[in-house]
N, C-alpha and C positions, 0 to 999 in steps of 0.2 A: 369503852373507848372505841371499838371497833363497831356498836352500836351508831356512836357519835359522827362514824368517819363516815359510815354509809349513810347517813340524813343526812350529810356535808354534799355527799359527794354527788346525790339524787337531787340534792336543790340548785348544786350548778348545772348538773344537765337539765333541767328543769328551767333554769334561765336562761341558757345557749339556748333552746327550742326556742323559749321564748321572743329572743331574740333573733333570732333566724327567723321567726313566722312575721315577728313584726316589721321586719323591714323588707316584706315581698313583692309590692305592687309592681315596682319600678321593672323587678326580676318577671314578676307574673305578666307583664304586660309586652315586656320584648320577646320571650318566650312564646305569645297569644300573636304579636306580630298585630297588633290593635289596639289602639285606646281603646273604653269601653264606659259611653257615657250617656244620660239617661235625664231629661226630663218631662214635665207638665205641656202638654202642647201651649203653645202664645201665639200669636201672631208677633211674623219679625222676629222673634227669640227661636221657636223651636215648633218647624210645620212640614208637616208632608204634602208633597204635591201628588199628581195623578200615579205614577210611577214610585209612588212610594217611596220617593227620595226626599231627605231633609234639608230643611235650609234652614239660615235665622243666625241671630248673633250666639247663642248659647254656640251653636253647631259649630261656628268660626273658633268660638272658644276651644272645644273639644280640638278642632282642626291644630288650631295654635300648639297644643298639647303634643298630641301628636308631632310636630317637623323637630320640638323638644327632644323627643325622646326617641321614634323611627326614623326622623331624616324628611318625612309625607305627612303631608296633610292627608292625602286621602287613607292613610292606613285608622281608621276610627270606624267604631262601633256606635250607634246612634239609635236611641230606642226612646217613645213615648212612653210616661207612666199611664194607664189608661184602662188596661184590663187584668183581670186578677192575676196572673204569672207575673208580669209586669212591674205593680207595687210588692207582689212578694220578692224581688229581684232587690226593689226598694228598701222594703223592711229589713231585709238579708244582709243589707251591706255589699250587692253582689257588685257594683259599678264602680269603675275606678275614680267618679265625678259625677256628683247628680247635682243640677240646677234646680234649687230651690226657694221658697220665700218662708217665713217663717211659721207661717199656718202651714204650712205643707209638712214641715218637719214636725210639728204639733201631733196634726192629725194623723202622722202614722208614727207618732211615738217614737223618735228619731233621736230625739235629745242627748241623749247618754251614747248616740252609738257613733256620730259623724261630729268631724272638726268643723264647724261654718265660717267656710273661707272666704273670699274679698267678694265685694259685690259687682257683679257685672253687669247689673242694669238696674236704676228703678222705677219698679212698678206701681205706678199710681191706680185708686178709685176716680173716676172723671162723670163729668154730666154733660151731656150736648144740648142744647136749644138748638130752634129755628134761626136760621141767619136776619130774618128781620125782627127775633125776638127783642125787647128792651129789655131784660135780665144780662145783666154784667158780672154778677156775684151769686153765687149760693144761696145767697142770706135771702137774694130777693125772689127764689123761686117758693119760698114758705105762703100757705096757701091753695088755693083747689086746682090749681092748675094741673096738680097732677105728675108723676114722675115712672117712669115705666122699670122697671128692673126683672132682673131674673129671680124668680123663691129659691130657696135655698143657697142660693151664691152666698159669696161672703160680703157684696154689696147690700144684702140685705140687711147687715148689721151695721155697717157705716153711715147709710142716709139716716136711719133714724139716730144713732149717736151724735151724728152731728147736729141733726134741727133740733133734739134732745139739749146738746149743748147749749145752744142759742135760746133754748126756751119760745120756739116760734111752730107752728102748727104746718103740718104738708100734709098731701095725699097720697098714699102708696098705690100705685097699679102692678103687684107684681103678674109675671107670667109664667109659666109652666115650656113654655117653647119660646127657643129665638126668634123662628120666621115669623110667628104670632107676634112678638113683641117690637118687632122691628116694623111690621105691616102696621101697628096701631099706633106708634110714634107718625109714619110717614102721613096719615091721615088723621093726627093732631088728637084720637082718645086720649092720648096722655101730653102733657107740655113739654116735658122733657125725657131723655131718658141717659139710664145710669150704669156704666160697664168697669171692667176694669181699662184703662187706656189703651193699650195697643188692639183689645179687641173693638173697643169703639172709634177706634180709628178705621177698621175694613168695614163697621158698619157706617162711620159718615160716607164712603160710598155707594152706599145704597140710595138712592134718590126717590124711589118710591113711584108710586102711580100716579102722584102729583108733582114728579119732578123738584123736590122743596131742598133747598140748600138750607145748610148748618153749620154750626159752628161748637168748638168744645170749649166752655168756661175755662180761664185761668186758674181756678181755684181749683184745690184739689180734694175732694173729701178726706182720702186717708192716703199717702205715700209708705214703700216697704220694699226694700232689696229681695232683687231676687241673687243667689249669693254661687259659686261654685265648692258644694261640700264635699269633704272627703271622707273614708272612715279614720278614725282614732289610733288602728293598729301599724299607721305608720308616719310619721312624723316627716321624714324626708320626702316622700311623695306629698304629703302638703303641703310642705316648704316648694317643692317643683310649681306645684299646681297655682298659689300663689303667686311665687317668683316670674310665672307665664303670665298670670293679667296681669301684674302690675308691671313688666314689659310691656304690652301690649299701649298702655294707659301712658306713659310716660317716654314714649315714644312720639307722643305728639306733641311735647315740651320743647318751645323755638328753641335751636342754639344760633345764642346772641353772642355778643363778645365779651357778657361777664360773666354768661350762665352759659355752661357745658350742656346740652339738651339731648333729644333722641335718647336712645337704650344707654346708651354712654355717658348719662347723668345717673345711675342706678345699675353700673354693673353687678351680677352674681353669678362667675364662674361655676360650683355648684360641682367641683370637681369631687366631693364625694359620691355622688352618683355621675360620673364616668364625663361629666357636660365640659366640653371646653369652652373658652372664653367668648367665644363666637356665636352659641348658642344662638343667644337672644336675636344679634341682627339678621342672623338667617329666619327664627322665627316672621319674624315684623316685614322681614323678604317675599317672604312664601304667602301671607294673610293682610297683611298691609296692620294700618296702627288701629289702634282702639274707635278712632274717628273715620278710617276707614271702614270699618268692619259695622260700625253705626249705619254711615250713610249707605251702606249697600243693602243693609236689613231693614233699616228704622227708617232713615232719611229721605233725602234727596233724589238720591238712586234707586230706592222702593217704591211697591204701592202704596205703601201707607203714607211717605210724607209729612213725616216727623220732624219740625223744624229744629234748629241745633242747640233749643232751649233746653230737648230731651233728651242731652246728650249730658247729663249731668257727672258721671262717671268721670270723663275728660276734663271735663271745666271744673270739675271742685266743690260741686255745690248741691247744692237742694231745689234749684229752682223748678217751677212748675212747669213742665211742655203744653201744648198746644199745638195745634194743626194750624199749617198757615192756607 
């Protein structure tokens, strides 16, 4: 019996630990006095400028997080995955949120360790032509023309699954270097060329030595969220994390006079971690809505110039972006 009563009594303290450790982030993170959040550099989602300072819609994400739970956006911690301490930071589980796509999480064996939370953007495979090309579709660049990409990207696998799919014959040009591969688009060795979207959006500003306008097909080779994950070991911080885009997103829902709209169609108090009701509007106060936070990364108000096609997250949908 008194064998019985001490394995009793080991296996609740055993789950009070358990429990204590898994619900810490929320505790670990005001304690740190910082969000702490971590992706893939992109273009418009997550870039460093000269001064080392980050921008992009992931980073407004993090920002969002933060006025959540500090009160500040500027209280966040902001890191590229990039160099080996970096992705071990990654693999660790060490970030309170890492922005990811689903090869990312593949390729560092991620699966069993993070929750994969709402998607905050998606990331498309895209092809550009010349602006006075006659190719409107994909289908019609099958053939010697030519199509330029980067070796080992993950583009490398999507043109040929797809011409693969259609059963119709293309050229691969790939390249070892960007400036290489952008220099031999601009001067027509290859007909087209193939990136993932947001990066081929900063290279249709490039114009080259011949000055040659472009344009990026509608069609998309392959579409894929890129998502805000969290780790496993705590539940309520991925409910916050969550509850913060999907604020974000449904804040830009008109209120009409039959539909209740803004944050106030989708309240979550979330008073078990400490949030009052008010949360949310103060959020969406400090960062603006989810179509905000677009057009200042992606859109309108960016250099990239991302028409409001690729603002799919808001609108509901799937559809394909394009540069206007």
């Amino acid at each position: 019996m008194r064998h019985a009563i001490a394995v009793l009594t080991l296996l609740t303290l055993c789950a009070a630990a358990w429990h204590a450790d898994a619900g810490t982030v929320f505790d670990r993170v005001k304690a740190r006095g910082a969000v702490q959040c971590g992706s893939f550099e992109r273009p418009g989602l997550a870039q460093q400028d000269d001064d080392r300072h980050w921008s992009g819609l992931n980073v407004d994400v993090c920002r969002a997080i933060a006025v959540a739970v500090l009160g500040s956006a500027e209280k966040i911690a902001f890191h590229g995955y990039a160099t080996p301490p970096e992705l071990a930071l990654l693999s660790q589980g060490g970030d309170d949120v890492s922005f990811l796509t689903g090869r990312e999480i593949a390729e560092n064996d991620l699966s069993g360790r993070i929750v994969p939370g709402p998607p905050v953007f998606v990331e498309s495979h895209a092809v550009m032509v010349p602006a006075k090309a006659k190719e409107r579709t994909l289908a019609e660049l099958a053939g010697d023309g030519g199509i330029c990409f980067m070796s080992g990207s993950p583009v490398e696998h999507s043109l040929p699954a797809y011409f693969g799919a259609l059963n119709k014959p293309w050229r691969p040009v790939p390249y070892s270097e960007d400036g290489e591969m952008i220099d031999a688009y601009n001067v027509q060795q290859c007909h087209a060329i193939a990136y993932e979207l947001t990066t081929l959006a900063t290279v249709f500003q490039d114009r080259g030595v011949n000055r040659m306008s472009s344009r990026i097909l509608a069609e998309p080779l392959v579409v894929y969220p890129v998502i805000a994950a969290t780790g496993t070991a705590d539940a309520q911080w991925s409910a916050l994390v969550a509850w913060t885009v999907d604020s974000l997103i449904v804040a830009d829902r008109p209120d009409t006079r039959w539909v209740v709209g803004g944050v106030k169609s989708m309240p979550a108090p979330l008073r078990e971690l400490g949030l009052d009701k008010e949360w949310q509007t103060r959020v969406v106060a400090a960062i603006g809505t989810y179509r905000d936070i677009f057009d200042r990364n992606l859109g309108a108000k960016s250099s990239l110039k991302l028409s409001r096609d690729a603002d799919r997250i808001s609108r509901g949908g799937l559809s394909f972006p394009f540069i206007e």
